[in-house]
N, CA, C and O atoms as a GROMACS GRO file, in nm:
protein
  548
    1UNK      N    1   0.084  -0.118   0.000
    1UNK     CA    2   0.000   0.000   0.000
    1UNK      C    3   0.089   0.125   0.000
    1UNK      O    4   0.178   0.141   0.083
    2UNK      N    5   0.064   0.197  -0.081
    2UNK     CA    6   0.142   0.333  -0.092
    2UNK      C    7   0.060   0.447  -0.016
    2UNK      O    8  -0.057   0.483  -0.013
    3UNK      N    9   0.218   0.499   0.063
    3UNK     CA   10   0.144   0.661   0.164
    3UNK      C   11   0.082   0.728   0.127
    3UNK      O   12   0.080   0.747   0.006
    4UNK      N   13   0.024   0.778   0.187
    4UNK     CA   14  -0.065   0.911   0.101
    4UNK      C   15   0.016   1.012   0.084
    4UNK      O   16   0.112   1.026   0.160
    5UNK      N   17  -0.010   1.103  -0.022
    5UNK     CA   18   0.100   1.175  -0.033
    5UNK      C   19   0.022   1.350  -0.062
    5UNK      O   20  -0.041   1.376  -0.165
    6UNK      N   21   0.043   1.449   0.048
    6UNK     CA   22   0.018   1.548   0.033
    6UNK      C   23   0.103   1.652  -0.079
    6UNK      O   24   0.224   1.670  -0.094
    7UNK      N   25  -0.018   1.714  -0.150
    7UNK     CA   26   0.003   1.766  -0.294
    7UNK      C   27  -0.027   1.945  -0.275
    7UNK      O   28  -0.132   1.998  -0.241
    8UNK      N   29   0.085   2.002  -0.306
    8UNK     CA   30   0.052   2.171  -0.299
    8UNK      C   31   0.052   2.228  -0.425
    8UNK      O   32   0.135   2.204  -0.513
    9UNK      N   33  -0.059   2.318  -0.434
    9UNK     CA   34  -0.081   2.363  -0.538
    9UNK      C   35  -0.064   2.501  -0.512
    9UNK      O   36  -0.127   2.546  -0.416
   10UNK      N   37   0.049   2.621  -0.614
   10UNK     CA   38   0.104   2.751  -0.568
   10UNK      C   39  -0.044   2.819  -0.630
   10UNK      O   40  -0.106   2.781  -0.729
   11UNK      N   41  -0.071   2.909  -0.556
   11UNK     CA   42  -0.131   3.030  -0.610
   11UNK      C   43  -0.028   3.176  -0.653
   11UNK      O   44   0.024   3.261  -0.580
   12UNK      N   45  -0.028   3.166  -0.737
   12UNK     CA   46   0.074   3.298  -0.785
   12UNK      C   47   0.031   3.444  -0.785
   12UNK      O   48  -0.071   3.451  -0.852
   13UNK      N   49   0.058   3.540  -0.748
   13UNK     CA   50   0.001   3.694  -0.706
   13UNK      C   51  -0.007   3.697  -0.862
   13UNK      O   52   0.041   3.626  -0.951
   14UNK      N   53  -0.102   3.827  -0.858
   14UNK     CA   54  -0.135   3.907  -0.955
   14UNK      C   55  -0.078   3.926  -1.080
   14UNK      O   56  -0.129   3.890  -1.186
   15UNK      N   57   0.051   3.996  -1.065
   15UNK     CA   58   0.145   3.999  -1.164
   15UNK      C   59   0.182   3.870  -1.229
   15UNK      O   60   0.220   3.871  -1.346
   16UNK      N   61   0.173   3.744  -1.154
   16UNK     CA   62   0.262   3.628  -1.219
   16UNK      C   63   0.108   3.552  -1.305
   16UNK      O   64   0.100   3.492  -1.413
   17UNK      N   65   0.034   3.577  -1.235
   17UNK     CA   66  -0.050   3.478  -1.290
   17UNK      C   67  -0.095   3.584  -1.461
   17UNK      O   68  -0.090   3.518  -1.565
   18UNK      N   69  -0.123   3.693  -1.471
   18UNK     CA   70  -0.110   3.782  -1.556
   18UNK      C   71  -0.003   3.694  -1.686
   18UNK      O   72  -0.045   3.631  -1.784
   19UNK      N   73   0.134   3.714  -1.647
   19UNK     CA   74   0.240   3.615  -1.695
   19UNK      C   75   0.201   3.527  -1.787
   19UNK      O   76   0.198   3.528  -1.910
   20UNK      N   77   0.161   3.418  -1.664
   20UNK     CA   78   0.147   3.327  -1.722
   20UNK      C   79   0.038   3.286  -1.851
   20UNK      O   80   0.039   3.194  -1.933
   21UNK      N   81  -0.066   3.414  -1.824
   21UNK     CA   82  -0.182   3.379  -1.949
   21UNK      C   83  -0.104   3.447  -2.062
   21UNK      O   84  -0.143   3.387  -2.162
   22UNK      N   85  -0.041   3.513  -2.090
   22UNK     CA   86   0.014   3.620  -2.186
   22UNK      C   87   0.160   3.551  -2.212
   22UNK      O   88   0.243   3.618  -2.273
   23UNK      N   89   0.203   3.384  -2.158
   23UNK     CA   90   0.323   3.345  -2.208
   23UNK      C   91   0.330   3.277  -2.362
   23UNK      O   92   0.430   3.272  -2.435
   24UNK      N   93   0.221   3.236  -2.383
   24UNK     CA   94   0.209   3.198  -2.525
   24UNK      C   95   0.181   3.321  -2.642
   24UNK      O   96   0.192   3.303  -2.763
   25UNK      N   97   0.156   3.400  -2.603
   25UNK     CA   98   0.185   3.521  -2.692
   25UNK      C   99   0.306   3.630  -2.680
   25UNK      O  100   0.347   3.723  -2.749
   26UNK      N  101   0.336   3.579  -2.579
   26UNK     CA  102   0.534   3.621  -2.601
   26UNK      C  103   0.579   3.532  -2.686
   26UNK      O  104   0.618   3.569  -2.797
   27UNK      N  105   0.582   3.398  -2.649
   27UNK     CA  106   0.625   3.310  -2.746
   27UNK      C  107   0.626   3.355  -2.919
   27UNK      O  108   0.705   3.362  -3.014
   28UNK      N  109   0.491   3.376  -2.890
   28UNK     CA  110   0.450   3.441  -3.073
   28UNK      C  111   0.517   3.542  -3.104
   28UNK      O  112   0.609   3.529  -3.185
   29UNK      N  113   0.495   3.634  -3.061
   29UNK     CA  114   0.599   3.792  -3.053
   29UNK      C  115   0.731   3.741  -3.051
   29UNK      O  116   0.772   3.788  -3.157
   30UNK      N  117   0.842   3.668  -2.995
   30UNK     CA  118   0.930   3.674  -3.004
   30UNK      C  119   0.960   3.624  -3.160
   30UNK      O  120   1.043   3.689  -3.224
   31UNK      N  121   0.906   3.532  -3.213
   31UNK     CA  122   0.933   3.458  -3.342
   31UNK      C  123   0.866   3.509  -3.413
   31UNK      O  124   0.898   3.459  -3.521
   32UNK      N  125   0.749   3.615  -3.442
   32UNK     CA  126   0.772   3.735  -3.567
   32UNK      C  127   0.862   3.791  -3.539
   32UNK      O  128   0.946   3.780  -3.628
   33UNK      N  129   0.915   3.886  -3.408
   33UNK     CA  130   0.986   3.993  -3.492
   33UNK      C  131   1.162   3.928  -3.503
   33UNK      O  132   1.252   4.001  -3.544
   34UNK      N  133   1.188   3.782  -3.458
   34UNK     CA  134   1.332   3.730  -3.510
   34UNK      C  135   1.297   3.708  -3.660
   34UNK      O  136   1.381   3.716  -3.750
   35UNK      N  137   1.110   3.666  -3.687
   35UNK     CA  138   1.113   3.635  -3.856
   35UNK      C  139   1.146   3.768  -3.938
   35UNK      O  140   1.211   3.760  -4.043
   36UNK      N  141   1.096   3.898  -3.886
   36UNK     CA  142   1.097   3.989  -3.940
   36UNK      C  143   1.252   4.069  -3.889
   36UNK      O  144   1.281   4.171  -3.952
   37UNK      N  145   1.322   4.034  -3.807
   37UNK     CA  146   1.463   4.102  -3.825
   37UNK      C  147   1.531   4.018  -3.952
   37UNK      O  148   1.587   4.078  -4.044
   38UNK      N  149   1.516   3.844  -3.948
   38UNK     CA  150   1.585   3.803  -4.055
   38UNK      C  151   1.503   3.802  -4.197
   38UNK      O  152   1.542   3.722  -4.282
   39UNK      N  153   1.411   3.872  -4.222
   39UNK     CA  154   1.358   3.891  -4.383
   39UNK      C  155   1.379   4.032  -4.414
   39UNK      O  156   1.391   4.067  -4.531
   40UNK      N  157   1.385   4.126  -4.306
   40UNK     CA  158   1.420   4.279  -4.360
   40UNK      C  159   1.557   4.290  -4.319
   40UNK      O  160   1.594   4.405  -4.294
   41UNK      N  161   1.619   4.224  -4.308
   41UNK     CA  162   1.774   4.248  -4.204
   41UNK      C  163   1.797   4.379  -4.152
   41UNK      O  164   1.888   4.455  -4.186
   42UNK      N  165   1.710   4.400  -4.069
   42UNK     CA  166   1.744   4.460  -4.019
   42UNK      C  167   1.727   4.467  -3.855
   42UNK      O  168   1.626   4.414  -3.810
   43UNK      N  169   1.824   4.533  -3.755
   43UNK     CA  170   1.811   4.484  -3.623
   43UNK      C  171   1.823   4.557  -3.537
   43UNK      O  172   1.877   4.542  -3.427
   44UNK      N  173   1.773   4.644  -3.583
   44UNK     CA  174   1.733   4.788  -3.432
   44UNK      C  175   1.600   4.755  -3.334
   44UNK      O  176   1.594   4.723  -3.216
   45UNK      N  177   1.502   4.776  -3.432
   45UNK     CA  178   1.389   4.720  -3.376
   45UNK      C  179   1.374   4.583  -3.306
   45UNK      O  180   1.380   4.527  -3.197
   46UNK      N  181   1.341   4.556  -3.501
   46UNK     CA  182   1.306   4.390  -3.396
   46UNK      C  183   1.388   4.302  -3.370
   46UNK      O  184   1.355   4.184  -3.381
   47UNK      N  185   1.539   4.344  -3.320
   47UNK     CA  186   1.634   4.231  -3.284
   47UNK      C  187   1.616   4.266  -3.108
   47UNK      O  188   1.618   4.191  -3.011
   48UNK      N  189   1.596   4.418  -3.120
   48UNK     CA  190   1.565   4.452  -2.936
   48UNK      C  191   1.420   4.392  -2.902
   48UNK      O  192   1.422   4.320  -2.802
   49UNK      N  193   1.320   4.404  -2.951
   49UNK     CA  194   1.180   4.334  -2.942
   49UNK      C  195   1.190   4.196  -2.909
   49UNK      O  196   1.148   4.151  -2.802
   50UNK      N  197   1.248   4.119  -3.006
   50UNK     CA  198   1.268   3.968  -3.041
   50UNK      C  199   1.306   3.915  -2.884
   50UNK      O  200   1.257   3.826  -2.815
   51UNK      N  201   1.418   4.012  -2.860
   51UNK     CA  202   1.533   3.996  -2.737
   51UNK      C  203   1.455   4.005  -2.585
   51UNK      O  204   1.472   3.936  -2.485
   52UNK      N  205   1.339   4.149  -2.617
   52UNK     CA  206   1.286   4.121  -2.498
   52UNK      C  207   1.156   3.985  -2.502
   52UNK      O  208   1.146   3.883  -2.434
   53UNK      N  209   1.101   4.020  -2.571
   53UNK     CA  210   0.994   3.838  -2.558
   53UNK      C  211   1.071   3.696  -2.554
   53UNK      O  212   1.028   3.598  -2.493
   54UNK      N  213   1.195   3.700  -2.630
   54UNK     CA  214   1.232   3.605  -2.593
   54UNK      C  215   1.315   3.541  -2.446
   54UNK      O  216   1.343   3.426  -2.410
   55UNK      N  217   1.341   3.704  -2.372
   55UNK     CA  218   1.362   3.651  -2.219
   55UNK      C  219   1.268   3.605  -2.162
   55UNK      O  220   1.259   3.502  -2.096
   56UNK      N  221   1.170   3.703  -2.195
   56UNK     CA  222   1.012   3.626  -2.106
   56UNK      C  223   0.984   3.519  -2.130
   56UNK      O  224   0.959   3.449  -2.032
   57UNK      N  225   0.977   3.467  -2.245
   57UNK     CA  226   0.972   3.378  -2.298
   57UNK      C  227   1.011   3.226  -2.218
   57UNK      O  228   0.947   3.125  -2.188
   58UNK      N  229   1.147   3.272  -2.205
   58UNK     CA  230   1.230   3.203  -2.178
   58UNK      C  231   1.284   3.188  -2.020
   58UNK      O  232   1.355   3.093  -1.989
   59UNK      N  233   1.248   3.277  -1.936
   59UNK     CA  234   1.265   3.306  -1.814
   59UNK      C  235   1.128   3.255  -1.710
   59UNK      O  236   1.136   3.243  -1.588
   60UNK      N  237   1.000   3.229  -1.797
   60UNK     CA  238   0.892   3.239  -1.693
   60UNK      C  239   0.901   3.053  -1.639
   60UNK      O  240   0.896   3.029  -1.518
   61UNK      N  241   0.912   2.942  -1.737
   61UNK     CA  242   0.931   2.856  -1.702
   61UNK      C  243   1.020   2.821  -1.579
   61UNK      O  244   0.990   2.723  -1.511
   62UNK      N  245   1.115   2.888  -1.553
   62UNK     CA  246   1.265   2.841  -1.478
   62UNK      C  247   1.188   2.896  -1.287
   62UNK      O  248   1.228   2.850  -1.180
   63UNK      N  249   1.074   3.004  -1.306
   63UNK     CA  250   1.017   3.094  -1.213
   63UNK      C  251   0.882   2.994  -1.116
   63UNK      O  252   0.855   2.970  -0.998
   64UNK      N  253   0.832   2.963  -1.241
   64UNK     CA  254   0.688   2.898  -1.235
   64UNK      C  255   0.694   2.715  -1.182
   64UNK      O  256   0.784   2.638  -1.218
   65UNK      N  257   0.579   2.676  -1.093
   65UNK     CA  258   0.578   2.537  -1.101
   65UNK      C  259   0.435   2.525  -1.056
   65UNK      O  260   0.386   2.610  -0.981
   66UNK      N  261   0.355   2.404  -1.106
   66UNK     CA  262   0.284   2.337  -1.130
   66UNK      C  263   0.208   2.318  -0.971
   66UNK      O  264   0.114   2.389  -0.934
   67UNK      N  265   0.268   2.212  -0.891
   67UNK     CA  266   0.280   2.113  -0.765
   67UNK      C  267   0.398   2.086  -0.719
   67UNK      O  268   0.495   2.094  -0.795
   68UNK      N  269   0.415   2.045  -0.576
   68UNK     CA  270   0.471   2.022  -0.487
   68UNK      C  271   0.384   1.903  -0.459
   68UNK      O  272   0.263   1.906  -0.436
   69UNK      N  273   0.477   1.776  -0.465
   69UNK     CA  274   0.399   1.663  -0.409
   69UNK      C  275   0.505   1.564  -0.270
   69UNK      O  276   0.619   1.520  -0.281
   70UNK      N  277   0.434   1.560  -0.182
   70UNK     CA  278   0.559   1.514  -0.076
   70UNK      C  279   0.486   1.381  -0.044
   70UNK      O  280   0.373   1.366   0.002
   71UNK      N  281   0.582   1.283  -0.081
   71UNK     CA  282   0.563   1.192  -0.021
   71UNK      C  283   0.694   1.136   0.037
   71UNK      O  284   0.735   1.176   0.146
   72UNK      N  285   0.778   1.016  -0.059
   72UNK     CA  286   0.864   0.984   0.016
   72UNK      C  287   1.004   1.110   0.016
   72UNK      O  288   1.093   1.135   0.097
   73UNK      N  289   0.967   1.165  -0.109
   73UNK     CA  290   1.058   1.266  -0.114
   73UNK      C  291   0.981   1.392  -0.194
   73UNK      O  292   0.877   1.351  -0.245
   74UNK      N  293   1.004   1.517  -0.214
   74UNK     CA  294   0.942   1.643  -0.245
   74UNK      C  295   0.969   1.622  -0.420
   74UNK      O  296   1.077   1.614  -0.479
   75UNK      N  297   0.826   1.618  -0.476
   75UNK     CA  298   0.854   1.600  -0.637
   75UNK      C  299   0.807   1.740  -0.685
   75UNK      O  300   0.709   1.782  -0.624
   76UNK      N  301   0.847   1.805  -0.762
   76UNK     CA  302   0.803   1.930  -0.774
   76UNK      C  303   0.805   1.938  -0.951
   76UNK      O  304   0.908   1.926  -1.018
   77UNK      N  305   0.660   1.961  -1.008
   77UNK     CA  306   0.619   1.954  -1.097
   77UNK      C  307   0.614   2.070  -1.177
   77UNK      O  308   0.515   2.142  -1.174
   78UNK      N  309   0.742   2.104  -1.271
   78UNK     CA  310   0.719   2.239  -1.327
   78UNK      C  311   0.666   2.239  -1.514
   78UNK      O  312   0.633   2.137  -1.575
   79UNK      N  313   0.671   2.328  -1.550
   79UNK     CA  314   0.651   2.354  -1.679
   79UNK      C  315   0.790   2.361  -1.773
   79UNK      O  316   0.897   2.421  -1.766
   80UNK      N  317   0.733   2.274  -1.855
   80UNK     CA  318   0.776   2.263  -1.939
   80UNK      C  319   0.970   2.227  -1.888
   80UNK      O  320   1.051   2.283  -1.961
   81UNK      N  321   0.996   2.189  -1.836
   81UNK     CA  322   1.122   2.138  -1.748
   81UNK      C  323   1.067   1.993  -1.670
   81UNK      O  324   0.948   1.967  -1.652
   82UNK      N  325   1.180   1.905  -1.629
   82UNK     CA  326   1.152   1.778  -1.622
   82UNK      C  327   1.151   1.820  -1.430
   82UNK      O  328   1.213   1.909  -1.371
   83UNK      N  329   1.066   1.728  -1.382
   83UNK     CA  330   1.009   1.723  -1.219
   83UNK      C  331   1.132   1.702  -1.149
   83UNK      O  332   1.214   1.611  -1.148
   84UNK      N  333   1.117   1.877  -1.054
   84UNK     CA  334   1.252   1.794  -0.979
   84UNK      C  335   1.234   1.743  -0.858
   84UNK      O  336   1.134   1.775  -0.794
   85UNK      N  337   1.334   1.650  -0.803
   85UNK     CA  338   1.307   1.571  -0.697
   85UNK      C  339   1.375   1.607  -0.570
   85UNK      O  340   1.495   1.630  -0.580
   86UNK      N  341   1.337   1.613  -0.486
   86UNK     CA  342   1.457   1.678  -0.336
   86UNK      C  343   1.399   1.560  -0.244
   86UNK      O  344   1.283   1.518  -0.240
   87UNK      N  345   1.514   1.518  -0.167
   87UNK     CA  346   1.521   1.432  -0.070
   87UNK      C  347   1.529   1.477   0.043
   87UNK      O  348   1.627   1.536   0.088
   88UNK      N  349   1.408   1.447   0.113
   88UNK     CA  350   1.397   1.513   0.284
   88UNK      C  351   1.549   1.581   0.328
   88UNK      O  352   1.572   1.699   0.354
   89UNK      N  353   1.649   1.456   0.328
   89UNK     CA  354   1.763   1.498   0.404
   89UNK      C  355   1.906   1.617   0.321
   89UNK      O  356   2.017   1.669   0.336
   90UNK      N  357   1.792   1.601   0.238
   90UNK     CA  358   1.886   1.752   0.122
   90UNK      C  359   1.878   1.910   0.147
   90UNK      O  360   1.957   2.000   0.116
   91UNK      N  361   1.738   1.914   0.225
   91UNK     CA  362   1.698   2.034   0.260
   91UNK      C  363   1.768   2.078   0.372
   91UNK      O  364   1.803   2.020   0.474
   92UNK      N  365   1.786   2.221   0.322
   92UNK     CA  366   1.918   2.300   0.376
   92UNK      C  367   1.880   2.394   0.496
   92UNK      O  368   1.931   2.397   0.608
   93UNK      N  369   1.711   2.516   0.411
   93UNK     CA  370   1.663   2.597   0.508
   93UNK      C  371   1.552   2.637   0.455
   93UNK      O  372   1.529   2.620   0.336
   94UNK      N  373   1.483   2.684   0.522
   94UNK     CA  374   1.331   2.711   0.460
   94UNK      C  375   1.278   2.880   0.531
   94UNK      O  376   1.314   2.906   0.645
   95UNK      N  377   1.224   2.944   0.481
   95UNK     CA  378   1.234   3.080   0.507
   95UNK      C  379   1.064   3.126   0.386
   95UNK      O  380   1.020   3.065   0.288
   96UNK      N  381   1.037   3.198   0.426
   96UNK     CA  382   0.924   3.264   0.327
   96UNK      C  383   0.926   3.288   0.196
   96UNK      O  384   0.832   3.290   0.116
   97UNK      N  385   1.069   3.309   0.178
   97UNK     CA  386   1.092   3.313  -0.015
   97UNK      C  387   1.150   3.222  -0.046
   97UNK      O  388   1.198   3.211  -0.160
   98UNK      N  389   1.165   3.118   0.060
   98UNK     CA  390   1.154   2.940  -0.014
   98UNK      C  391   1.225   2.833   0.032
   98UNK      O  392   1.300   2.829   0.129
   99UNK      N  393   1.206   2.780  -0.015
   99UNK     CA  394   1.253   2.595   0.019
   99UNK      C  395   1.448   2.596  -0.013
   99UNK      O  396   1.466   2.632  -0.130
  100UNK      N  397   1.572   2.568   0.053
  100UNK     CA  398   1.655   2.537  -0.039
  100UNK      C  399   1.725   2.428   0.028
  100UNK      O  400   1.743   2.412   0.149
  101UNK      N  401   1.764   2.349  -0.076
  101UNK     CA  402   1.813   2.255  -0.046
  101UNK      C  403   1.918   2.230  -0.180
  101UNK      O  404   1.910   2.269  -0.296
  102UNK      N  405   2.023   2.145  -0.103
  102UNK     CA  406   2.122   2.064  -0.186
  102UNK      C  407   2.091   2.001  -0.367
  102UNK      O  408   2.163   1.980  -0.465
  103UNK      N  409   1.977   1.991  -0.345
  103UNK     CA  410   1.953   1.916  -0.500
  103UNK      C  411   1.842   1.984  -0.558
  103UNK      O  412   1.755   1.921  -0.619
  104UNK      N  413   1.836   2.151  -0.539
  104UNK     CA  414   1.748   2.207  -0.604
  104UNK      C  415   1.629   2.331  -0.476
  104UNK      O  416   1.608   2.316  -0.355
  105UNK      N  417   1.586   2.423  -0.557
  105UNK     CA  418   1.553   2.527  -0.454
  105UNK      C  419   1.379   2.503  -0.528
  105UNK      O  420   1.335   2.448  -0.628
  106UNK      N  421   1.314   2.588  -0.400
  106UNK     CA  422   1.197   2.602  -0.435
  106UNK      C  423   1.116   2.727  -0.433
  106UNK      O  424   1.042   2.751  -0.337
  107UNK      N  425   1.129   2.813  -0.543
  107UNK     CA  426   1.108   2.963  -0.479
  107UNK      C  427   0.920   2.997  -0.435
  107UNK      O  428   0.820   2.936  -0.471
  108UNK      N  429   0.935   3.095  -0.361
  108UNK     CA  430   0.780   3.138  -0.287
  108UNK      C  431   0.770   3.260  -0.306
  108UNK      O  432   0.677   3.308  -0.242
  109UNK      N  433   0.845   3.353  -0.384
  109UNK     CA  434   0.860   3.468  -0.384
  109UNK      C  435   0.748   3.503  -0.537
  109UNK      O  436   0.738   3.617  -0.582
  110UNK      N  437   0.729   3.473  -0.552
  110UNK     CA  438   0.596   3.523  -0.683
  110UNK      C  439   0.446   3.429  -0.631
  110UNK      O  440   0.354   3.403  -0.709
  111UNK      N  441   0.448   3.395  -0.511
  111UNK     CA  442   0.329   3.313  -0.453
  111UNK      C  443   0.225   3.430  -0.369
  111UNK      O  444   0.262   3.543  -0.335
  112UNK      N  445   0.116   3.383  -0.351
  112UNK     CA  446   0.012   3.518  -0.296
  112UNK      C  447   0.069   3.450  -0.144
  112UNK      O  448   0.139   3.349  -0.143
  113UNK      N  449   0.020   3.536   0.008
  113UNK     CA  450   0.084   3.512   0.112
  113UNK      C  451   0.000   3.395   0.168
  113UNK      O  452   0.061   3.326   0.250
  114UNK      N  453  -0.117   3.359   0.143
  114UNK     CA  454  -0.162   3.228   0.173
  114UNK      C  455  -0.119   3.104   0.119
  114UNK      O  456  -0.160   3.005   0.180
  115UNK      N  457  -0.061   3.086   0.038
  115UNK     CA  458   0.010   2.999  -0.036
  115UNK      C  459   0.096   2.988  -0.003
  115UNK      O  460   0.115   2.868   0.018
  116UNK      N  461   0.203   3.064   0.028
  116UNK     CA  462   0.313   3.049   0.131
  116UNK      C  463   0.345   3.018   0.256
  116UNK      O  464   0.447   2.963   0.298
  117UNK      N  465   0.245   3.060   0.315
  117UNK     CA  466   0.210   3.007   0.498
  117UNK      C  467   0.134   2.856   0.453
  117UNK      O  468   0.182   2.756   0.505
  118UNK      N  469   0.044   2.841   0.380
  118UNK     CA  470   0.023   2.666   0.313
  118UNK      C  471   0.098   2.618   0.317
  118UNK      O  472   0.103   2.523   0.395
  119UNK      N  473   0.237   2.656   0.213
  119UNK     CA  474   0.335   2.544   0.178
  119UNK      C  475   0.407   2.538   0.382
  119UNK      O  476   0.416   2.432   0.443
  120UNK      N  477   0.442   2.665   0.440
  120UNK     CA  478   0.499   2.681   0.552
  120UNK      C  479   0.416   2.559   0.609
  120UNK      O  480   0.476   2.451   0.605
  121UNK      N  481   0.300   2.559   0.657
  121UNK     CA  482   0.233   2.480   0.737
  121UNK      C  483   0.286   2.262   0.686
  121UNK      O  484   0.302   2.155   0.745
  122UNK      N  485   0.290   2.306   0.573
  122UNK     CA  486   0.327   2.152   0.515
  122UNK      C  487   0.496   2.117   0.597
  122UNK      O  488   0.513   2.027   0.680
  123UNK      N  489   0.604   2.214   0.548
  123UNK     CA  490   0.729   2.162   0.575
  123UNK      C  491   0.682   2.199   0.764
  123UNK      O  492   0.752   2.136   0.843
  124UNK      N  493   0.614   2.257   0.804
  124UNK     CA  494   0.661   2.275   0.959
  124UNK      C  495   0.575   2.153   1.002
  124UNK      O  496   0.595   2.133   1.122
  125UNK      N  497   0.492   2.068   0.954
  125UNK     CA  498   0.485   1.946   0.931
  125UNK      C  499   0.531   1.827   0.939
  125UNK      O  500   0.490   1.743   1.019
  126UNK      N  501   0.613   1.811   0.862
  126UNK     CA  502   0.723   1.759   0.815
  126UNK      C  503   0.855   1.773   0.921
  126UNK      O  504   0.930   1.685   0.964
  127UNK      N  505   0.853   1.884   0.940
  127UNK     CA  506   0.993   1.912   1.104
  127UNK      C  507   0.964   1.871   1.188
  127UNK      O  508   1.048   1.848   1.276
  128UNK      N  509   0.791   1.831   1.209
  128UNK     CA  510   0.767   1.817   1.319
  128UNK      C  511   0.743   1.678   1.352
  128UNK      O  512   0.730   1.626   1.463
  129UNK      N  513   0.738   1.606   1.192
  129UNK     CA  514   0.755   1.466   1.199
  129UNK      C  515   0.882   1.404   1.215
  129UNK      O  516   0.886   1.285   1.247
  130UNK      N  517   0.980   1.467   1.199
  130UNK     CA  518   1.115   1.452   1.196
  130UNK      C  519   1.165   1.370   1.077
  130UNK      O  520   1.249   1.281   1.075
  131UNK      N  521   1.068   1.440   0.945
  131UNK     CA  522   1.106   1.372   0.832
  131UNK      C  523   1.206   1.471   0.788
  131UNK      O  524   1.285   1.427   0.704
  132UNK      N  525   1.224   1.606   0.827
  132UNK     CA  526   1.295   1.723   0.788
  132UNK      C  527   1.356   1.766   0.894
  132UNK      O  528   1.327   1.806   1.006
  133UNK      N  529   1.472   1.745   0.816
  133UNK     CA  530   1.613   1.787   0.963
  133UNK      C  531   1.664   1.912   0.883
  133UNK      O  532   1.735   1.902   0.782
  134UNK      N  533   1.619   2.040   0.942
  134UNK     CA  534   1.695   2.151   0.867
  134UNK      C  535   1.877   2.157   0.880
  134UNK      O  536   1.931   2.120   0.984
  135UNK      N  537   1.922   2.185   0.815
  135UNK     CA  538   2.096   2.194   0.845
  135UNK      C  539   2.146   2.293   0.756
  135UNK      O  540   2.112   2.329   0.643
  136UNK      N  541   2.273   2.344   0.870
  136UNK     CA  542   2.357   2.428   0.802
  136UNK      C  543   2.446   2.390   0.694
  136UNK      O  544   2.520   2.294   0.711
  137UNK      N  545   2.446   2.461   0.571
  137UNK     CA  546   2.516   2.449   0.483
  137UNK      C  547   2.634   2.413   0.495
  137UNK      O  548   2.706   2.402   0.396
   0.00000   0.00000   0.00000
């Protein structure tokens, strides 16, 4: 029989969730105006345009995640990047703008403040099961 395994789901403030509906049309924007710097060659405009959608682009995935699922170990389900995994005894320190540990961090800093005292309530949980031994680096 397998544990049950408690599953967190981030709520993201205002600004991020904004983001996230408007990331597939960065996507688009970035690849007209790289189509249109390389058919007019030219690269004032849209090589600076291209440049900014394609950070967004490219930056919101690395920011954003899906779930937090803890069971035997913390699986954390992001976009478009492969699930990363942290092992109870990897975790380093835990603080309001996030989870860090040895084999990967977990940021809380684009989360609304109930979502954060959520995830808080889970790992102080977890400390209190003595599945999480915080330690100094």
């Amino acid at each position: 029989m397998q544990k049950s395994e408690i599953i967190f789901k981030p709520k993201y403030n205002g600004s991020m969730r904004f983001a996230l509906i408007l990331w597939p049309a960065w996507a688009g924007l970035c690849i007209y105006f790289l189509y249109q710097g390389i058919v007019t060659q030219s690269y004032n405009p849209q090589g600076i345009l291209a440049f900014i959608f394609g950070a967004m682009t490219v930056s919101l995935p690395f920011r954003v995640f899906r779930d937090a699922r803890f069971g035997e170990q913390i699986v954390v389900r992001r976009y478009l990047m492969p699930d990363l995994k942290i092992k109870y005894e990897d975790i380093v320190a835990f603080s309001p703008y996030g989870l860090r540990a040895t084999s990967g961090n977990i940021s809380m800093q684009m989360l609304q403040y109930e979502s954060v005292m959520e995830f808080g309530k889970i790992i102080n949980k977890l400390i209190s099961e003595k599945k999480i031994k915080l330690r100094k680096n």
